[in-house]
PDB file of N, CA, C and O in Angstrom:
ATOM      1  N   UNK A   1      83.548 -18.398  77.934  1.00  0.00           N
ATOM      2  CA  UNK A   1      84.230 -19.676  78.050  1.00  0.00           C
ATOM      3  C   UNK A   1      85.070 -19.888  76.799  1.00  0.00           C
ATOM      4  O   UNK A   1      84.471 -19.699  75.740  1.00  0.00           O
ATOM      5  N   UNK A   2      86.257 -20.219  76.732  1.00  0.00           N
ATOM      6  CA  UNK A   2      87.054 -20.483  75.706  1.00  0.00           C
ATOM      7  C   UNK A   2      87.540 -21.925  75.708  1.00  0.00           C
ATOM      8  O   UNK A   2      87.043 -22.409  76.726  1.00  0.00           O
ATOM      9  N   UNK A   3      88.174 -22.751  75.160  1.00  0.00           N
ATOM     10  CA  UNK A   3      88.915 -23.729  74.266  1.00  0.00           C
ATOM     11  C   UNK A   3      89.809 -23.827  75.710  1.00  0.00           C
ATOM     12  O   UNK A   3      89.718 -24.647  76.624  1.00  0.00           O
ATOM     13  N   UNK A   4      90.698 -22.671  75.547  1.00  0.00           N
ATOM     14  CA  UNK A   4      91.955 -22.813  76.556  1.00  0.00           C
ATOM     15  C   UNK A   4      91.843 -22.444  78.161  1.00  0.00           C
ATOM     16  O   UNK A   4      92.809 -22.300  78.910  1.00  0.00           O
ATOM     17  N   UNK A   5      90.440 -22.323  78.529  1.00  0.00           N
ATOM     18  CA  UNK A   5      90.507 -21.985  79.753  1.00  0.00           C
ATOM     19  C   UNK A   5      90.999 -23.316  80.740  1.00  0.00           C
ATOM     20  O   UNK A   5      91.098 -23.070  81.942  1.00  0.00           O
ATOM     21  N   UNK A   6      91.222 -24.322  80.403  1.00  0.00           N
ATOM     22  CA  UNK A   6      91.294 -25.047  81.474  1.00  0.00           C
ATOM     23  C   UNK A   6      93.100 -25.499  81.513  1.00  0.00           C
ATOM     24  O   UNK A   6      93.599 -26.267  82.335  1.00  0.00           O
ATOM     25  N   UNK A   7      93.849 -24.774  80.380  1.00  0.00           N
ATOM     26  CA  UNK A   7      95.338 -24.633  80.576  1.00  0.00           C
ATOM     27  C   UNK A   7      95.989 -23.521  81.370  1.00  0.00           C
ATOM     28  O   UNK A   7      95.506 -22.405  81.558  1.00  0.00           O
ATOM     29  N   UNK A   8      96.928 -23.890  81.726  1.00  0.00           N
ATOM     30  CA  UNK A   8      97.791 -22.766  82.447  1.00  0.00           C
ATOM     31  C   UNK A   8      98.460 -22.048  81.835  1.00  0.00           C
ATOM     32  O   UNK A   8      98.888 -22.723  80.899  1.00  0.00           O
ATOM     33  N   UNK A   9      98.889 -20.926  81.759  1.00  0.00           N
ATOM     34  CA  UNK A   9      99.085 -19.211  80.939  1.00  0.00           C
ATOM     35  C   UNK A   9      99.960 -20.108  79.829  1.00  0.00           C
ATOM     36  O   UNK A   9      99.693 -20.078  78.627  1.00  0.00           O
ATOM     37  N   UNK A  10     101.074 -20.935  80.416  1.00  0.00           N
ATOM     38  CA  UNK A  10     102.380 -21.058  79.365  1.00  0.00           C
ATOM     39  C   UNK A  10     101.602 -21.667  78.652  1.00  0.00           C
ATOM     40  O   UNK A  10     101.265 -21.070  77.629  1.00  0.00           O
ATOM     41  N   UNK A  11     100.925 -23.275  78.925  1.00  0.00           N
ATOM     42  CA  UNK A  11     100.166 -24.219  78.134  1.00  0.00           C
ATOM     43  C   UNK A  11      99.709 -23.135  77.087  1.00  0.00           C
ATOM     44  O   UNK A  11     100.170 -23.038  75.950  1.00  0.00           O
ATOM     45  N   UNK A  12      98.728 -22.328  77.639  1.00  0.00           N
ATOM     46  CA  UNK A  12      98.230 -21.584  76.639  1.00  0.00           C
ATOM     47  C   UNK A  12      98.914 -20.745  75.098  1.00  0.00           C
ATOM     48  O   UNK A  12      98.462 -20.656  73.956  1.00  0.00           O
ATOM     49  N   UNK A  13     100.012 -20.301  75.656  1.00  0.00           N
ATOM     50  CA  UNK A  13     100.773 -19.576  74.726  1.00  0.00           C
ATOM     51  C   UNK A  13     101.612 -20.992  73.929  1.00  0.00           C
ATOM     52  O   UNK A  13     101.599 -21.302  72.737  1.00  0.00           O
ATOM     53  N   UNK A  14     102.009 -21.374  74.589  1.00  0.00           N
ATOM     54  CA  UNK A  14     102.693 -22.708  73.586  1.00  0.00           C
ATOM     55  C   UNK A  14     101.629 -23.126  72.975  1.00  0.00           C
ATOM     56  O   UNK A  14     101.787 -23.619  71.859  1.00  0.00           O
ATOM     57  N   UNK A  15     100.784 -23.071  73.329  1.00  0.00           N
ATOM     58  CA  UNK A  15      99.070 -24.034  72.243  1.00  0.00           C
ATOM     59  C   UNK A  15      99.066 -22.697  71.177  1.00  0.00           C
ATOM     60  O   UNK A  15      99.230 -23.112  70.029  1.00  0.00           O
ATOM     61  N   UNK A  16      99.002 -22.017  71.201  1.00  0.00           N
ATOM     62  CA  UNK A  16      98.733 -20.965  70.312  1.00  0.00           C
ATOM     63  C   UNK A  16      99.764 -20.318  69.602  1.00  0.00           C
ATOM     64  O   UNK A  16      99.592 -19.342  68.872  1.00  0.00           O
ATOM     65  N   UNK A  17     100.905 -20.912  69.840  1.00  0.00           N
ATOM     66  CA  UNK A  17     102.308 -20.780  69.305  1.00  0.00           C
ATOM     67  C   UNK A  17     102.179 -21.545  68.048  1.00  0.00           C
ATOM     68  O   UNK A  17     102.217 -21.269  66.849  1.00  0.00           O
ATOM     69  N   UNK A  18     101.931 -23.141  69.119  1.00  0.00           N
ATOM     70  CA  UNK A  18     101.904 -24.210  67.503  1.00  0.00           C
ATOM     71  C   UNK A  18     100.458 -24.073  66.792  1.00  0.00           C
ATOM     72  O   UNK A  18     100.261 -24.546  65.673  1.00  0.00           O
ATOM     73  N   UNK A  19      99.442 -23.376  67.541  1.00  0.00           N
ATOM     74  CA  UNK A  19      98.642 -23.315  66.242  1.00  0.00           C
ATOM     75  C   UNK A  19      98.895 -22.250  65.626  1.00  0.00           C
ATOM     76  O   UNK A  19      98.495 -22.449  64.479  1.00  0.00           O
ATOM     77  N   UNK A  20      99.382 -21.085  65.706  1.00  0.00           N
ATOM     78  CA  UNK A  20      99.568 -20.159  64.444  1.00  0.00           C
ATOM     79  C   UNK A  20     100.873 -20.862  63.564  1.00  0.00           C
ATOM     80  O   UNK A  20     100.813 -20.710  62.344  1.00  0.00           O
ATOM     81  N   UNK A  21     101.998 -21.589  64.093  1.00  0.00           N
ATOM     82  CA  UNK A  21     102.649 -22.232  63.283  1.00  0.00           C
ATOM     83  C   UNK A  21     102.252 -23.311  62.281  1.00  0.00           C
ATOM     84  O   UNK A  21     102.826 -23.774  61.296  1.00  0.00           O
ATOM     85  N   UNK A  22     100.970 -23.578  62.917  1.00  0.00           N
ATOM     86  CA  UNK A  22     100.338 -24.831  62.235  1.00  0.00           C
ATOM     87  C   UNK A  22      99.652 -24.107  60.649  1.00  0.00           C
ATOM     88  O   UNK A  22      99.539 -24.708  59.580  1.00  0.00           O
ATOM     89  N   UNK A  23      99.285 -22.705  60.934  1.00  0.00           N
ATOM     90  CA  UNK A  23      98.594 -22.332  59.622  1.00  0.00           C
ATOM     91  C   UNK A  23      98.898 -22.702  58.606  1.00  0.00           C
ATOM     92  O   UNK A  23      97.961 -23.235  58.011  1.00  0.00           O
ATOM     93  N   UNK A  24     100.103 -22.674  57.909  1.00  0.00           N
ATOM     94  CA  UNK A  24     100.527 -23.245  56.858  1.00  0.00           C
ATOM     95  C   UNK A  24      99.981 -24.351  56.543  1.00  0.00           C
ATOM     96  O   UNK A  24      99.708 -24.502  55.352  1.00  0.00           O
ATOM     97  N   UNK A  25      99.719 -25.242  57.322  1.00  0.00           N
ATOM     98  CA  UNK A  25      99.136 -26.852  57.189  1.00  0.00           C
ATOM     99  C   UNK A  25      97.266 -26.820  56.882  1.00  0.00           C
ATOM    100  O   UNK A  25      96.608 -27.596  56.190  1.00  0.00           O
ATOM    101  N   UNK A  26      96.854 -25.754  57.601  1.00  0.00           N
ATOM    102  CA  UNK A  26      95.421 -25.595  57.496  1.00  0.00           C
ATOM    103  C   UNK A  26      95.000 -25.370  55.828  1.00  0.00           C
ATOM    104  O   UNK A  26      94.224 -26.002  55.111  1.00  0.00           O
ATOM    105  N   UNK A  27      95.850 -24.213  55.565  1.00  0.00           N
ATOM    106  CA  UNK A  27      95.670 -23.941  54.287  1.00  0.00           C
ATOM    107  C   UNK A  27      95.791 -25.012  53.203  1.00  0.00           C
ATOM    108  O   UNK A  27      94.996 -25.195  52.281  1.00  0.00           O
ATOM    109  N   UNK A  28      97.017 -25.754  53.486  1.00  0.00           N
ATOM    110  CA  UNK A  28      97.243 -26.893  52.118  1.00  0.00           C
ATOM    111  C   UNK A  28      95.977 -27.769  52.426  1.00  0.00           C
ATOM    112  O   UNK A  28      95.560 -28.506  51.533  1.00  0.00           O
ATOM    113  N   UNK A  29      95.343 -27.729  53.645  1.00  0.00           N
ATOM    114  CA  UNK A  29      94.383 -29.065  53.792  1.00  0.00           C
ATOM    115  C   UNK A  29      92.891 -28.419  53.146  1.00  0.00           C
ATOM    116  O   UNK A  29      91.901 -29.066  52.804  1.00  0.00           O
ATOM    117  N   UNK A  30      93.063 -27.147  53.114  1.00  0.00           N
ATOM    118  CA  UNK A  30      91.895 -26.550  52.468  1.00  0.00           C
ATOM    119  C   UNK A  30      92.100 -26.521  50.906  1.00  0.00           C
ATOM    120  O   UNK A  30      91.186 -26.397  50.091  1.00  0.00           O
ATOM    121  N   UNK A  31      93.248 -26.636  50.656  1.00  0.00           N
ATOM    122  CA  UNK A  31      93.400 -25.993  48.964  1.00  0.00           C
ATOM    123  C   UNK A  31      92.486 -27.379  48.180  1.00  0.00           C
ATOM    124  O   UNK A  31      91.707 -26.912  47.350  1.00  0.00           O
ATOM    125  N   UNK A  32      92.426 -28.603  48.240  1.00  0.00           N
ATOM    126  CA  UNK A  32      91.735 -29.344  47.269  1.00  0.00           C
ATOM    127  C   UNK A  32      90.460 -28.752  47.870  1.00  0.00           C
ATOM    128  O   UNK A  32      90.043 -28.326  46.792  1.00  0.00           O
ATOM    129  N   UNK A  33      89.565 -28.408  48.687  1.00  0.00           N
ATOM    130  CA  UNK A  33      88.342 -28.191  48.851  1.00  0.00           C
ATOM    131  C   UNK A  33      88.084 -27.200  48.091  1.00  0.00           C
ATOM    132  O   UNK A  33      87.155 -27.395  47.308  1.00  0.00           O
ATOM    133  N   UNK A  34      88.721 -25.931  48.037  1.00  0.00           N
ATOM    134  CA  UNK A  34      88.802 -24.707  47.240  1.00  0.00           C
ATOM    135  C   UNK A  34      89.149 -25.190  45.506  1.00  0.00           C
ATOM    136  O   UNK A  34      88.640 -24.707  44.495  1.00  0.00           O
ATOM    137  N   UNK A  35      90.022 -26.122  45.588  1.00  0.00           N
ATOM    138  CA  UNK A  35      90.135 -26.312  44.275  1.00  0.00           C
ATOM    139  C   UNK A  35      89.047 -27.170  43.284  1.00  0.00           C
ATOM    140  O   UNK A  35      88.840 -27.212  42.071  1.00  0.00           O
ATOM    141  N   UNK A  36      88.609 -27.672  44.196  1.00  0.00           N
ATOM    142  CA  UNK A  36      87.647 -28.407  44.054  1.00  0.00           C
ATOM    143  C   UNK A  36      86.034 -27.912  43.642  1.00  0.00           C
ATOM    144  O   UNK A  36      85.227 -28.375  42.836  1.00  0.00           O
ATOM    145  N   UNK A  37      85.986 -27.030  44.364  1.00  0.00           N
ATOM    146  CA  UNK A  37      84.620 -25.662  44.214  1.00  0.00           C
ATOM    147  C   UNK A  37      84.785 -25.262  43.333  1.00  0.00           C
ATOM    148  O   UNK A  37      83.983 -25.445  42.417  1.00  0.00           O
ATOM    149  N   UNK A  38      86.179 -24.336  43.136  1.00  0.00           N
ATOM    150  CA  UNK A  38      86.477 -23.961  41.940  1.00  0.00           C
ATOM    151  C   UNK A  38      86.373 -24.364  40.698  1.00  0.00           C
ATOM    152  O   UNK A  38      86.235 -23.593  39.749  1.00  0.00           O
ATOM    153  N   UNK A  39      86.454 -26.090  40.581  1.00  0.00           N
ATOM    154  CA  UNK A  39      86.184 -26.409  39.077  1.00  0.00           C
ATOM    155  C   UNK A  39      85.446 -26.744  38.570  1.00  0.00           C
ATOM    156  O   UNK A  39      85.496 -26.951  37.358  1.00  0.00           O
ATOM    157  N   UNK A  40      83.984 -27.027  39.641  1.00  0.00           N
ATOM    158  CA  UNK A  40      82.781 -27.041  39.592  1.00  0.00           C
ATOM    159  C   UNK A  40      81.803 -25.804  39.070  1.00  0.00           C
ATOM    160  O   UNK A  40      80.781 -25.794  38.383  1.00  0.00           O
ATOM    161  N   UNK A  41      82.725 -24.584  39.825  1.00  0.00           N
ATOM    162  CA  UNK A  41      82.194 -23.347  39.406  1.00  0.00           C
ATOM    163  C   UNK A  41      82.827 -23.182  37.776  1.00  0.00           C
ATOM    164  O   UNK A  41      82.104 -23.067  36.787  1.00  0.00           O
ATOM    165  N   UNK A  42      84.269 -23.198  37.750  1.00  0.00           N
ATOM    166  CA  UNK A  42      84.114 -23.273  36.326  1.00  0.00           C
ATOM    167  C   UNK A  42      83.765 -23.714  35.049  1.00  0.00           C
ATOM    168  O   UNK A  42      83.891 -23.317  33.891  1.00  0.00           O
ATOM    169  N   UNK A  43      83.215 -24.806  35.731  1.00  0.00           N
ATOM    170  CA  UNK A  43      82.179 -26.138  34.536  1.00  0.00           C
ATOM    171  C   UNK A  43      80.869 -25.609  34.482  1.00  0.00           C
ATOM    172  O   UNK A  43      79.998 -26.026  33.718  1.00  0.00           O
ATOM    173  N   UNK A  44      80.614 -23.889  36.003  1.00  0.00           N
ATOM    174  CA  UNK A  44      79.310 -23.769  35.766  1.00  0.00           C
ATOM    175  C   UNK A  44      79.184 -22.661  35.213  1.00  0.00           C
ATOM    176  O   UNK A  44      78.078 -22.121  35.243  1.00  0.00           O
ATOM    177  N   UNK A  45      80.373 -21.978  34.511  1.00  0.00           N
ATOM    178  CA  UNK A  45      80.283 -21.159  33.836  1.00  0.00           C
ATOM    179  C   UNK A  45      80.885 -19.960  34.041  1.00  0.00           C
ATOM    180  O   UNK A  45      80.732 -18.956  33.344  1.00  0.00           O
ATOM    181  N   UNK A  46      81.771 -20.105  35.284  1.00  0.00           N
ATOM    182  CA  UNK A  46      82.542 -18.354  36.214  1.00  0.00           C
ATOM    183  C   UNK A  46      83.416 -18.965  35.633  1.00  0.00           C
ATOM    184  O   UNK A  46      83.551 -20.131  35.263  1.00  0.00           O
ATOM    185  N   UNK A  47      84.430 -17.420  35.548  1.00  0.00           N
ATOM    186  CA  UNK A  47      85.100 -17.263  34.866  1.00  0.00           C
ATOM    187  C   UNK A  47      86.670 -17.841  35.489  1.00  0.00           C
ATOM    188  O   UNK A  47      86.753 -18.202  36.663  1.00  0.00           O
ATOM    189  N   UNK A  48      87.864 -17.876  34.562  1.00  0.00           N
ATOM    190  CA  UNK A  48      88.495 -18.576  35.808  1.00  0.00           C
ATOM    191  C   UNK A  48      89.121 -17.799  36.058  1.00  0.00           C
ATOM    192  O   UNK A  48      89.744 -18.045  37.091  1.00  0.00           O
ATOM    193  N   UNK A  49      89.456 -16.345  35.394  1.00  0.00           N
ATOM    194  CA  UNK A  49      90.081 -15.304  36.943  1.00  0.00           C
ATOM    195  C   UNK A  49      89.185 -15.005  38.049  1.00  0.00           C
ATOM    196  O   UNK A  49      89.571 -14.852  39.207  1.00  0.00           O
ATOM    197  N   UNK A  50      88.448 -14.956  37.811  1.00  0.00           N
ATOM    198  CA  UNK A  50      86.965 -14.718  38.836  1.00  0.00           C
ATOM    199  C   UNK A  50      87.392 -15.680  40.367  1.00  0.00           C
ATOM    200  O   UNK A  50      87.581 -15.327  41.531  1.00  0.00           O
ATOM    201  N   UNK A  51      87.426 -17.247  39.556  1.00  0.00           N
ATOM    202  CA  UNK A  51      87.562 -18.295  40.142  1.00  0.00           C
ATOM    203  C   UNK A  51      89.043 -18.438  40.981  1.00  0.00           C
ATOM    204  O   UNK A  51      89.325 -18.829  42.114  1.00  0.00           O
ATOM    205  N   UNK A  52      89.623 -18.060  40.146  1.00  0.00           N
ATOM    206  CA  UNK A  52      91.462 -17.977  40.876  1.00  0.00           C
ATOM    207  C   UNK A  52      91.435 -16.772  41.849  1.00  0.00           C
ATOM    208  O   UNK A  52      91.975 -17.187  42.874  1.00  0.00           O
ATOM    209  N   UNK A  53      91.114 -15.644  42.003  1.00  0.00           N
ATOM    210  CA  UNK A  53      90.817 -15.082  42.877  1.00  0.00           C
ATOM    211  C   UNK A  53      90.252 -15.167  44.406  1.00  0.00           C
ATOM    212  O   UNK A  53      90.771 -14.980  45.506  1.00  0.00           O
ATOM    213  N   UNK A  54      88.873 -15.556  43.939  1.00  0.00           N
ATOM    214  CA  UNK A  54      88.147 -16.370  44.789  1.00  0.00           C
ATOM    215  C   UNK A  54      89.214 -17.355  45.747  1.00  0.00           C
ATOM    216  O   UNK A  54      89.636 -17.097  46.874  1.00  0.00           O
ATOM    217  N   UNK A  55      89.458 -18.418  45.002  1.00  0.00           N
ATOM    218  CA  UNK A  55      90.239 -19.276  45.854  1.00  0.00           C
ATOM    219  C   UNK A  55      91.502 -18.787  46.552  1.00  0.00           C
ATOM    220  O   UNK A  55      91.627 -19.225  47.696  1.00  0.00           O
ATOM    221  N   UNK A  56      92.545 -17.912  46.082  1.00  0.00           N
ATOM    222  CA  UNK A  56      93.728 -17.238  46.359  1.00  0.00           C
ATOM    223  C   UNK A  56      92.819 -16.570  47.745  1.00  0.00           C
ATOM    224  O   UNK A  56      93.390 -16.557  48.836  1.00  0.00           O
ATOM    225  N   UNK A  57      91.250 -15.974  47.616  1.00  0.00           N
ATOM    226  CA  UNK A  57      90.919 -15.006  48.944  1.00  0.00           C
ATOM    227  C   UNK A  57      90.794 -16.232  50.397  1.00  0.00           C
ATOM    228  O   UNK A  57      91.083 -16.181  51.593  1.00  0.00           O
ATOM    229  N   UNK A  58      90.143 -17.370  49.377  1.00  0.00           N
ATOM    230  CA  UNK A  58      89.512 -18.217  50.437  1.00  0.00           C
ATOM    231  C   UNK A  58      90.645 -19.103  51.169  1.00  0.00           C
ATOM    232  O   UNK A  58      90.428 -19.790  52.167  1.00  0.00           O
ATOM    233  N   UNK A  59      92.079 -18.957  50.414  1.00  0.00           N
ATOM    234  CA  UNK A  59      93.327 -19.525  50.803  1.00  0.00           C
ATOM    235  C   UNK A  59      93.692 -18.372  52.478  1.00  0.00           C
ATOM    236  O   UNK A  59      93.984 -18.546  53.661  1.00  0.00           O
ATOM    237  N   UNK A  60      93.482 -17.492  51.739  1.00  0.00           N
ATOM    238  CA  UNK A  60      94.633 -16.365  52.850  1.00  0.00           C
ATOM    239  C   UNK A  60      93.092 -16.309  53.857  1.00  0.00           C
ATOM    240  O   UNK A  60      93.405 -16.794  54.944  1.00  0.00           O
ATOM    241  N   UNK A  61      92.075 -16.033  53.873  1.00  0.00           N
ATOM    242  CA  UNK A  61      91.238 -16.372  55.207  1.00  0.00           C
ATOM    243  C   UNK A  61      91.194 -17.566  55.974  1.00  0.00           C
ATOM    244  O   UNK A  61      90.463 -17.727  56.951  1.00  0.00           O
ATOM    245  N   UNK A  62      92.004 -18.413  55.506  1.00  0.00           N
ATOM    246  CA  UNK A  62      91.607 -19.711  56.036  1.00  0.00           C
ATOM    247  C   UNK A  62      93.097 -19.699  57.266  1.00  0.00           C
ATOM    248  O   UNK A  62      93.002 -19.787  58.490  1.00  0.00           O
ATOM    249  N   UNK A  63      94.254 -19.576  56.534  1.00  0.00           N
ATOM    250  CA  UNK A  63      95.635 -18.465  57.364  1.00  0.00           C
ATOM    251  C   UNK A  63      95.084 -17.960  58.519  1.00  0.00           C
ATOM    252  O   UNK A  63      95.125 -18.345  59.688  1.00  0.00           O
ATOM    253  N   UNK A  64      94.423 -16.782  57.828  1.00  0.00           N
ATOM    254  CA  UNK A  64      94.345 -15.731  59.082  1.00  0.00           C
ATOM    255  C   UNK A  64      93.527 -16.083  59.797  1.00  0.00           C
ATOM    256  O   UNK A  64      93.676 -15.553  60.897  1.00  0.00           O
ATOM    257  N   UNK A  65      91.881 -17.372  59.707  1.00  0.00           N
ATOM    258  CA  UNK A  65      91.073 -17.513  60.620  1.00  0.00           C
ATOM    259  C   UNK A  65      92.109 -18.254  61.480  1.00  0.00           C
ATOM    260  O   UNK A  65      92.034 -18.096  62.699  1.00  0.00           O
ATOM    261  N   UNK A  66      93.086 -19.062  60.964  1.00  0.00           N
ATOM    262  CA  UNK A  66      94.102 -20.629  62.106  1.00  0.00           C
ATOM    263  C   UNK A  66      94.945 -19.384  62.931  1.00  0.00           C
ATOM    264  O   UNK A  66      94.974 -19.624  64.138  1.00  0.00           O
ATOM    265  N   UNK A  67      95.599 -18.179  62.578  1.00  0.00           N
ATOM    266  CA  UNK A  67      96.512 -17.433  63.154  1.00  0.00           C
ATOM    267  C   UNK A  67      95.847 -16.794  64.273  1.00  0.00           C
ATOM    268  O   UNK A  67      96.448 -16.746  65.346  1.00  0.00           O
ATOM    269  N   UNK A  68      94.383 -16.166  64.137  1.00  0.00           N
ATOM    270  CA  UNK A  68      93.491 -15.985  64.936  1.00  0.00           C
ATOM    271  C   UNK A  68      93.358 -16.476  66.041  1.00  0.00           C
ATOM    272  O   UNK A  68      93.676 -16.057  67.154  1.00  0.00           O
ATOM    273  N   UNK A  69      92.847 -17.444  65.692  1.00  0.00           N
ATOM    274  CA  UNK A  69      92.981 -18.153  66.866  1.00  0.00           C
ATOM    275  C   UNK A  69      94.227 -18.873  68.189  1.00  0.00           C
ATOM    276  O   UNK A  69      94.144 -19.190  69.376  1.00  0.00           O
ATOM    277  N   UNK A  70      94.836 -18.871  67.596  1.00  0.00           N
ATOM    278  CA  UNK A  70      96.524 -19.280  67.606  1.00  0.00           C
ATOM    279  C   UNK A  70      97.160 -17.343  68.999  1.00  0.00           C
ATOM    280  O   UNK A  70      97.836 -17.255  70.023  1.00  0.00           O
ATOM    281  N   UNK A  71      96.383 -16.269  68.093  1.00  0.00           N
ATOM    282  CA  UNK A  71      96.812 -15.138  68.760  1.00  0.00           C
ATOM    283  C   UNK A  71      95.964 -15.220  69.645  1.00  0.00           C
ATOM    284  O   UNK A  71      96.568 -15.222  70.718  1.00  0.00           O
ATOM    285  N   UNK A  72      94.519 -15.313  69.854  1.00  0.00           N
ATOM    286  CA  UNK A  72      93.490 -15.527  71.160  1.00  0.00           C
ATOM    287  C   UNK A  72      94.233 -16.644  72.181  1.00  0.00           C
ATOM    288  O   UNK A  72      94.306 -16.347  73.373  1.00  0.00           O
ATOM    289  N   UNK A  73      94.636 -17.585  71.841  1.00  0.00           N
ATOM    290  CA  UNK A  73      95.277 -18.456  72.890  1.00  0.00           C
ATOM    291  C   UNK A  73      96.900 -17.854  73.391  1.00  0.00           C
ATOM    292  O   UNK A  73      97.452 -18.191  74.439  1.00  0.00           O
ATOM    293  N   UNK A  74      97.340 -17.120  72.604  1.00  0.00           N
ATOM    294  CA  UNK A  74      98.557 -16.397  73.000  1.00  0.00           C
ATOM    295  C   UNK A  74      98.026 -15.558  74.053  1.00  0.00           C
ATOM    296  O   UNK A  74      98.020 -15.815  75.257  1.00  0.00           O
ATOM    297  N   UNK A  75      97.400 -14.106  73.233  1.00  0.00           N
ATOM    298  CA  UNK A  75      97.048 -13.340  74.513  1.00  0.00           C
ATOM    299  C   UNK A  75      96.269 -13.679  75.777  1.00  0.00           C
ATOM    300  O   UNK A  75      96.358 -12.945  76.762  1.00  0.00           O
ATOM    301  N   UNK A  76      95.674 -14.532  75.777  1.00  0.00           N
ATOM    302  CA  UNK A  76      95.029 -15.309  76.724  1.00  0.00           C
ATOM    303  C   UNK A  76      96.323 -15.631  77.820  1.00  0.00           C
ATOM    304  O   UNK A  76      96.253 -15.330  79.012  1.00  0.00           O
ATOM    305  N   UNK A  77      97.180 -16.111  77.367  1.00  0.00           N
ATOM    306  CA  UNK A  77      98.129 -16.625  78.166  1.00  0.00           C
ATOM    307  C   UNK A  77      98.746 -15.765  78.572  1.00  0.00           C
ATOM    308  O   UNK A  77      99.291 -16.002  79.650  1.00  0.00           O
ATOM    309  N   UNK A  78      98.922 -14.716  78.108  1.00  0.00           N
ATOM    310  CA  UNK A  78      99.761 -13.714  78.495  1.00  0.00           C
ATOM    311  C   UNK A  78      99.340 -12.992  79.351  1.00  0.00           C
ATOM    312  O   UNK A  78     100.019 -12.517  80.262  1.00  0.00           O
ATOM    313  N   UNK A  79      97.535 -12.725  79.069  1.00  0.00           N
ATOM    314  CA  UNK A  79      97.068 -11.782  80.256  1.00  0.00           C
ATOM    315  C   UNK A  79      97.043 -12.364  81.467  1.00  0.00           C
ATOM    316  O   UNK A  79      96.998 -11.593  82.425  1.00  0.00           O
ATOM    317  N   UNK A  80      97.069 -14.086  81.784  1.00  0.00           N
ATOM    318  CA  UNK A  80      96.557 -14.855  83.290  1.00  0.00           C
ATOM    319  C   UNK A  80      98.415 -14.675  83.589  1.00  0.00           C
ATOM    320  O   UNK A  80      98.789 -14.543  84.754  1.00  0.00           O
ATOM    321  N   UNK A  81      99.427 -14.688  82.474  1.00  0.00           N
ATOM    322  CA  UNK A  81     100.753 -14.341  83.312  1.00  0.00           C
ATOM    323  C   UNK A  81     100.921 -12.933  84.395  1.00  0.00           C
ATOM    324  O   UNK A  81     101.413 -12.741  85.507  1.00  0.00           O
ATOM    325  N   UNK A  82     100.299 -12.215  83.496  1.00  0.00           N
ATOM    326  CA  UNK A  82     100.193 -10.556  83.998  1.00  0.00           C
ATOM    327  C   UNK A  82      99.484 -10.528  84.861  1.00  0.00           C
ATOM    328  O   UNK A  82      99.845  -9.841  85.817  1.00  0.00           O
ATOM    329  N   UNK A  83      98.664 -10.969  84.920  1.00  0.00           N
ATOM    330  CA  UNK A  83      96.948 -11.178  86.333  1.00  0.00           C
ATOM    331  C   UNK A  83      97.944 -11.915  87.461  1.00  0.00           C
ATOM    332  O   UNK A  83      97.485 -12.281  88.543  1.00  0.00           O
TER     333      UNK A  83
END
């Protein structure tokens, strides 16, 4: 069972159009949470390349988990066009 089963192929691909377009937005809404961890961790003693790293990784997974999903609702749509 998925999210998009109850849209029709296009619905689907347009939903997953604007959510991989949307990634950009996911990320800025994550960066104070990350930045935020981060300066906690560095008050607890990590280091802050350690820490800038960290967050730069936890930035670009947060991308690719919104694009993810965004491509599951694409191909989804694409295969009930083809079916």
């Amino acid at each position: 069972m998925s999210l998009f089963d109850d849209f029709s192929p296009l619905g689907k691909i347009v939903t997953g159009i604007g959510i991989i377009a949307a990634a950009p937005l996911a990320v800025a809404a994550a960066v104070p949470v990350i930045a935020t961890v981060g300066a906690v961790a560095v008050t607890a003693g990590a280091s802050t390349a350690a820490v800038v790293g960290a967050g730069a990784t936890a930035a670009a997974a947060t991308g690719t988990a919104v694009k993810a999903v965004g491509g599951k609702a694409v191909a989804s749509g694409v295969k009930d066009l083809v079916d």
